[in-house]
C-alpha positions as CSV (number, residue, x, y, z in Angstrom):
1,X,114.8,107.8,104.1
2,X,115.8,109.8,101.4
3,X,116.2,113.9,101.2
4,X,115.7,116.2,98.5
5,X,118.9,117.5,97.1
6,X,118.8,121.4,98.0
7,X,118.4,123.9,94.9
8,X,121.0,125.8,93.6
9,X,122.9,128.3,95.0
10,X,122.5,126.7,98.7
11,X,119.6,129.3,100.0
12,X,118.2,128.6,103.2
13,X,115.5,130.4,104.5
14,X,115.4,132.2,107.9
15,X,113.5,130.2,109.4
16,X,115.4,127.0,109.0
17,X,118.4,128.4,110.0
18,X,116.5,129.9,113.3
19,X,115.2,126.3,113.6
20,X,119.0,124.8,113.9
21,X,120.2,127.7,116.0
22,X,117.5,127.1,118.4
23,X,118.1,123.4,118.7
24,X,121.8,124.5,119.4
25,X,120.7,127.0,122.0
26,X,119.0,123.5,123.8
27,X,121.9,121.4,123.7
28,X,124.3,124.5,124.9
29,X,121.8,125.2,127.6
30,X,121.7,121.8,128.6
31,X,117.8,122.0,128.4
32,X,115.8,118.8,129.6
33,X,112.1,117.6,128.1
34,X,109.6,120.0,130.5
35,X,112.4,122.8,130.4
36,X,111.2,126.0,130.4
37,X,112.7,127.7,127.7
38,X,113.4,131.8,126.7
39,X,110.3,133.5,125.3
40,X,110.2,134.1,121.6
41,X,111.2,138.0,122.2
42,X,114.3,136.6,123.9
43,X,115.1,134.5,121.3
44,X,115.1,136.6,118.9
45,X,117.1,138.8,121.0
46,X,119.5,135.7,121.6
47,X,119.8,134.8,117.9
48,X,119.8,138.3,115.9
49,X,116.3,138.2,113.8
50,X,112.9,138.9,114.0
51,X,110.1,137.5,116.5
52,X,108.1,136.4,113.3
53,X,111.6,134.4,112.0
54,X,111.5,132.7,115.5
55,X,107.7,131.7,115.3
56,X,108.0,130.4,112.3
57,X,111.3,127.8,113.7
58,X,109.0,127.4,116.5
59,X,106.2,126.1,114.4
60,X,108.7,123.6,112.9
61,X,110.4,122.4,116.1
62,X,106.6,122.2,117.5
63,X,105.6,119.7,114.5
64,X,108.9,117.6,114.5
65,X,108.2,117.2,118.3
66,X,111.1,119.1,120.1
67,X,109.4,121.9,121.4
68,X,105.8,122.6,123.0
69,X,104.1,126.1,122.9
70,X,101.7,126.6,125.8
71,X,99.2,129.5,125.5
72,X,100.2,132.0,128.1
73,X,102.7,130.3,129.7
74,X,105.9,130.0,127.1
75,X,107.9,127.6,125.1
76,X,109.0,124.1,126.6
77,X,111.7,121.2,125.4
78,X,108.7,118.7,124.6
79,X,108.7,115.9,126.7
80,X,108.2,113.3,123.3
81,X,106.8,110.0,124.6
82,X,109.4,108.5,121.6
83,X,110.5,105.6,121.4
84,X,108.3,103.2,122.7
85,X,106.7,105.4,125.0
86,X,110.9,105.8,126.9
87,X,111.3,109.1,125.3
88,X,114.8,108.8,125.4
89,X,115.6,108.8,121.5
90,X,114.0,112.3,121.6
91,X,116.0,113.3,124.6
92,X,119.3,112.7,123.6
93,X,118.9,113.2,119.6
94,X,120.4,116.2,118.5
95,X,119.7,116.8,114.9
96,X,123.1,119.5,114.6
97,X,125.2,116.9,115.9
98,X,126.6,114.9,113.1
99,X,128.0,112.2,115.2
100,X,124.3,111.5,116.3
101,X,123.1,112.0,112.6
102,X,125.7,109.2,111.3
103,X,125.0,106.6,114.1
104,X,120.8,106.9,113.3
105,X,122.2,106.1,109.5
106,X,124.2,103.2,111.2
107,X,120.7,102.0,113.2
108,X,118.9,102.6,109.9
109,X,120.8,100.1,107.9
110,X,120.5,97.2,110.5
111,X,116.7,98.1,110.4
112,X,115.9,98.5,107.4
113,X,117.8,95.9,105.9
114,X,116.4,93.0,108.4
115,X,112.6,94.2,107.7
116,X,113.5,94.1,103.8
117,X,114.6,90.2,104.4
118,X,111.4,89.6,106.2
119,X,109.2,91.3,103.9
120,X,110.8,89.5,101.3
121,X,109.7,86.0,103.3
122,X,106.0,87.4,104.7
123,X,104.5,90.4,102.3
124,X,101.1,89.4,101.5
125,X,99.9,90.1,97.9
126,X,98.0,93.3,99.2
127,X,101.5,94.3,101.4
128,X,103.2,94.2,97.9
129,X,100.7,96.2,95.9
130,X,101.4,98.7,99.1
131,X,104.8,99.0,98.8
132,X,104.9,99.0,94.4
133,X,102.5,101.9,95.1
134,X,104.3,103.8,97.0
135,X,107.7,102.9,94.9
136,X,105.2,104.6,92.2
137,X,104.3,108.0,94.0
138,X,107.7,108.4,94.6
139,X,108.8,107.9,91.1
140,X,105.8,109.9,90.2
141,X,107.1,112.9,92.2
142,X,110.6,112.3,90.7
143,X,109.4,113.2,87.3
144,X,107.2,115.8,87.9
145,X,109.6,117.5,90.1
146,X,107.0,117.7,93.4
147,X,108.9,117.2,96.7
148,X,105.8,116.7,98.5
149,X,104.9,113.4,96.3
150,X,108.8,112.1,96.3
151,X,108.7,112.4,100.2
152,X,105.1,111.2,100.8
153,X,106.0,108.4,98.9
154,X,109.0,107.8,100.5
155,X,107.8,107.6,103.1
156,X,104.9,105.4,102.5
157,X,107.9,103.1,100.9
158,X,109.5,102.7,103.9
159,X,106.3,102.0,106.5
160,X,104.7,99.7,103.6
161,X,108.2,97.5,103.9
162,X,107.9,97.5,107.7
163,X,104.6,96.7,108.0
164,X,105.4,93.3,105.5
165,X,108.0,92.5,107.8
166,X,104.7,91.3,110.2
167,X,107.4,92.8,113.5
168,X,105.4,95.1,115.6
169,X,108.8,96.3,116.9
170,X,110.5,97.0,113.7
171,X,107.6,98.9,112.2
172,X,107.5,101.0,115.6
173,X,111.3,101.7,115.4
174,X,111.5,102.1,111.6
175,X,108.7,105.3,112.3
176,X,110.8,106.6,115.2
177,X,114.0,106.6,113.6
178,X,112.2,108.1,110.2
179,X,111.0,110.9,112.5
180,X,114.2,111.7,114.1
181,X,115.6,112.0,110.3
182,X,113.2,114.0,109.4
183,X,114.6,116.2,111.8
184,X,117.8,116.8,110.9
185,X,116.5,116.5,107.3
186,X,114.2,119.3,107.8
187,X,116.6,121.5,109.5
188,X,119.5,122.6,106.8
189,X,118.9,119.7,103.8
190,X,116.1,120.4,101.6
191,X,115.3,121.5,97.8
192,X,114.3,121.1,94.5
193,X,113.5,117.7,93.3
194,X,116.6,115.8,91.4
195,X,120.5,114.5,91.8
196,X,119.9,111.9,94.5
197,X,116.2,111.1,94.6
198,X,116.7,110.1,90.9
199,X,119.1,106.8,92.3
200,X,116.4,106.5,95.2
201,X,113.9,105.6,92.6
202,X,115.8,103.0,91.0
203,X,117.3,102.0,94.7
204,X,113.5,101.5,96.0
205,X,112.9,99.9,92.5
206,X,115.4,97.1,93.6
207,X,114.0,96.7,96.9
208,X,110.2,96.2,95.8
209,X,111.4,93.7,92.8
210,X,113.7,91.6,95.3
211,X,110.9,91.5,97.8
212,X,108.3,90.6,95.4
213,X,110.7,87.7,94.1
214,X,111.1,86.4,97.6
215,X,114.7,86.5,97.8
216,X,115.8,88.0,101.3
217,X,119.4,88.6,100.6
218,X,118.7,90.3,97.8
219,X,116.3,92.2,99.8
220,X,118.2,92.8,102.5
221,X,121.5,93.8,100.1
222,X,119.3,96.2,97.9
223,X,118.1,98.1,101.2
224,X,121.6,98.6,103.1
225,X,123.2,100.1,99.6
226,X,120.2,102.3,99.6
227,X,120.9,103.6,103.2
228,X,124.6,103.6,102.4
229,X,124.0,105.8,99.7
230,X,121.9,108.0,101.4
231,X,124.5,108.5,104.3
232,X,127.2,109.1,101.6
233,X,125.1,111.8,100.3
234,X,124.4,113.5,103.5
235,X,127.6,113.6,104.3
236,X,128.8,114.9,100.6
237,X,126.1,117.9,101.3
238,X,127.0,118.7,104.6
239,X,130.9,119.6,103.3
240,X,129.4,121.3,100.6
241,X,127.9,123.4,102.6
242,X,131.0,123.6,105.2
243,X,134.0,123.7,102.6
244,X,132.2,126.1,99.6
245,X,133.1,129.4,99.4
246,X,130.2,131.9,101.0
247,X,128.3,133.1,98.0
């Protein structure tokens, strides 16, 4: 998985920050899936903004799984079925937590690495034409400079691969650990279209053309450097954002 490089100047709305802090406020509180959680009011008590700032982090953490809003009753710690149905990656998966962040990065490259070896070995024509279509939106939303192409095909990338690999259990844990990046993706990492999605083209470029040739280790080589150099990234914008002066 790759993430947009964030614009210039390092702004991050309010309601991505909210998201984070709220995420933090579960893990400090020790909150469990089916926890009740404070009401949106006491939120925005709790973290110093506006009950509209909170909603809207509480419509993020609602789609990425990690917190359910029940009419009339309040705001839960989702109880995410996850990974194959144990819902224990979404229990102890802490987006903030950079130690959990690098270790999915670590799982990630195993993954993704084995299913681009057996893609290489079982992608039917129609499984290739998937996966050069994808490599193509993505490109496509390179060059145009749309994020919501680059990541749709990205993601399509990715799942196309998986589903070549012909492993039930890899293409089930390749879309679980793509939606706990997202996560921490979502939360603090996101921008304009450029710097590192232009080698992600190239990088899923490599991948396609070692799979179509049928050569696994190549396969399997292209898609760990991939990985690694989206970890490197991550970790190069996260002490940006620690180390730069405030602006």
């Amino acid at each position: 998985m790759t993430d947009m490089p964030r614009a210039e100047g390092g702004y991050r709305p309010g309601y991505e920050v909210a998201a984070e802090q709220v995420l933090e406020l579960i893990a400090r509180l020790q909150l469990r899936p089916g926890d009740r959680m404070p009401t949106e009011n006491e939120l925005a008590r709790q973290l110093g903004t506006s009950r509209t700032v909170v909603r809207e982090a509480v419509k993020i953490l609602s789609a990425l799984g990690r917190v359910r809003a029940q009419k009339g009753r309040g705001l839960y710690v989702a109880d995410d079925e996850g990974m194959l149905g144990t819902g224990r990656w979404a229990s102890f998966f802490l987006p903030t937590d950079l130690d959990h962040v690098y270790m999915l990065f670590e799982f990630r490259r195993t993954q993704e690495t084995e299913t681009s070896r057996l893609a290489a070995h079982r992608a039917t024509p129609a499984e290739l034409r998937a996966i050069e279509k994808a490599a193509d939106l993505c490109r496509e939303g390179f060059e145009t400079g749309r994020a919501d192409l680059f990541n749709e095909g990205d993601d399509a990338f990715h799942t196309a691969i998986a589903a070549a690999s012909h492993n039930m259990f890899l293409q089930i844990s390749v879309r679980e650990s793509r939606r706990l990046q997202a996560q921490s993706n979502l939360i603090g990492l996101r921008g304009s279209v450029g710097g590192r999605a232009a080698k992600a083209v190239e990088e899923h470029s490599a991948i396609y053309e070692a799979i179509r040739a049928g050569d696994p280790d190549l396969a399997g080589q292209a898609a760990a450097t991939h990985v690694d150099n989206t970890m490197d990234d991550y970790r190069s914008e996260i002490q940006h954002r620690l180390f730069s002066p405030a602006e």
